[in-house]
C-alpha positions in Angstrom: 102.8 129.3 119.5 103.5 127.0 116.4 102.4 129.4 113.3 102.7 126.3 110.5 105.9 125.3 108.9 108.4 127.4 107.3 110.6 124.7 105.0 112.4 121.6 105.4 116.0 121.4 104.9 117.3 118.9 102.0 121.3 117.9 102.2 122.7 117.2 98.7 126.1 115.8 97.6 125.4 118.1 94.6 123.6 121.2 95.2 123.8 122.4 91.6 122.1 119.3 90.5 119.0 119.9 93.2 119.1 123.7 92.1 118.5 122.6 88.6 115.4 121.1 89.4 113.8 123.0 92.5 114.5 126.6 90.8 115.0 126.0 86.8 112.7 122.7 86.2 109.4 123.4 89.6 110.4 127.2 89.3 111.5 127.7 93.3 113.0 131.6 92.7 116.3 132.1 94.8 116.3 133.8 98.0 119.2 133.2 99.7 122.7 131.9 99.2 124.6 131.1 102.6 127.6 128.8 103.6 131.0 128.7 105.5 134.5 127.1 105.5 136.0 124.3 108.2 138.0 126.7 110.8 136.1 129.5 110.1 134.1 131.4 112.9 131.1 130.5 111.2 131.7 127.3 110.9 132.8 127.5 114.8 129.2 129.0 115.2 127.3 126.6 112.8 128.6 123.7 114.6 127.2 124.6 118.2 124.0 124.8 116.5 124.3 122.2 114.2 125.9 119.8 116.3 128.5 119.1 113.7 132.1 120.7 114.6 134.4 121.9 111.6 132.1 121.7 108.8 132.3 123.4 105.5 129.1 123.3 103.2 127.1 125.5 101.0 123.6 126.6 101.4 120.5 128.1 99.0 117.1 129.3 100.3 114.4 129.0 97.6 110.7 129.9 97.6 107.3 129.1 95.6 104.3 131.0 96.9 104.7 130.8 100.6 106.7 127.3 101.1 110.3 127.6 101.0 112.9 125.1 100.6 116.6 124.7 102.4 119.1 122.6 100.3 122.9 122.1 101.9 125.7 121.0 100.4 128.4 119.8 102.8 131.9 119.3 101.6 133.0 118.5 105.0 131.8 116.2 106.4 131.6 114.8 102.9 127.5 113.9 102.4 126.7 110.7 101.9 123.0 108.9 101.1 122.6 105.5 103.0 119.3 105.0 102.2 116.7 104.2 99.0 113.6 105.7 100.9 110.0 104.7 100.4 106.8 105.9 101.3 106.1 102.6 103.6 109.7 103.7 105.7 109.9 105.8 109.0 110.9 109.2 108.6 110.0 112.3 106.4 108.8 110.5 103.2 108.8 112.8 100.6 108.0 116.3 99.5 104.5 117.7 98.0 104.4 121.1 96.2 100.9 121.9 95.1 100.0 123.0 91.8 97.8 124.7 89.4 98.4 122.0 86.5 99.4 118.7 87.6 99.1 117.3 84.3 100.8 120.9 82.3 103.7 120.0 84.9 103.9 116.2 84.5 104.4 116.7 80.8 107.1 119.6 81.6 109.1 117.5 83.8 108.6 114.7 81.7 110.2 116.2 78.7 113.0 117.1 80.7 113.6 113.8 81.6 112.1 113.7 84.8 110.6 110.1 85.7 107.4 109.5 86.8 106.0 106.3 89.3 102.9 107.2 86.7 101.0 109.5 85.4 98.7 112.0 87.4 95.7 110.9 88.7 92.7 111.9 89.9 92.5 110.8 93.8 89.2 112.1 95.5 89.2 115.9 95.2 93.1 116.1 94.2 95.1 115.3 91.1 98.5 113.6 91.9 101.4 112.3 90.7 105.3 111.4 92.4 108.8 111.6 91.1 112.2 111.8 92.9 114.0 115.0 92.7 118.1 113.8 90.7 118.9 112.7 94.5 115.9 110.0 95.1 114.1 112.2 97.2 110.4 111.7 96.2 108.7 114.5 95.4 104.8 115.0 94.9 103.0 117.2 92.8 98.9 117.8 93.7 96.9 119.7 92.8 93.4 120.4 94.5 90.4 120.3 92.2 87.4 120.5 94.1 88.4 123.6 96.0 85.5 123.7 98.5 87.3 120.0 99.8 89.8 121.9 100.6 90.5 121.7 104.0 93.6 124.1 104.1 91.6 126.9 101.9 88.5 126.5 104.0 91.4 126.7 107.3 92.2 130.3 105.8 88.5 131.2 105.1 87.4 130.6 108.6 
């Protein structure tokens, strides 16, 4: 049985870059660090599961509350983006991490030099806003503020 959904994986050309702002700029704390090298045994391993032979990459597990994020690096095959994604494409569209302060956040980022598409907003019982993380990946930030709309709280109450 399907228990919900652990994390989803995001591949980086630069996983420095993407650990700056998952674990130093939204505060992800570091789990895990993982990876292999191209003729290794793991990498022997990692390919059968993978489905990509000889690799070599890099790996960190992060965590917020109870979401966690994947992000790989792979030198080999080098990673390459093909794509500038939208919300309107086919495919995982973006990222939401909820939030206690959409708007403390927004300004946080902001003076970081994240970029906004605007500034939060209040959307029905949430407060919203989106970015893209220093890959393009969007990323939302929400934050529920009529808690008894909550259909995941009210999931956990029940």
């Amino acid at each position: 049985m399907i228990r919900g959904i652990h994390h989803p994986g995001i591949t980086t050309g630069n996983l420095d870059r993407l650990l700056s702002f998952y674990r130093d700029l939204l505060g992800f704390r570091e789990i895990s660090r993982f990876g292999w090298e191209a003729g290794s045994e793991m990498s022997a391993y990692a390919g059968q599961i993978i489905g990509i032979a000889d690799s070599t990459a890099r790996a960190v597990l992060l965590r917020a509350g109870n979401a966690f994020v994947e992000i790989f690096e792979y030198q080999s095959p080098a990673s390459t983006r093909s794509d500038d994604r939208s919300l309107s494409q086919q495919g995982f569209a973006h990222l939401c991490l909820d939030s206690d302060d959409v708007i403390a956040d927004h300004a946080r980022l902001v003076a970081a030099g994240v970029v906004f598409n605007a500034a939060p907003r209040d959307v029905g019982p949430m407060r919203l806003c989106f970015c893209r993380d220093p890959d393009g990946n969007l990323v939302e930030l929400q934050q529920i503020t009529d808690a008894a709309s909550d259909m995941v709280l009210r999931s956990v109450r029940d």
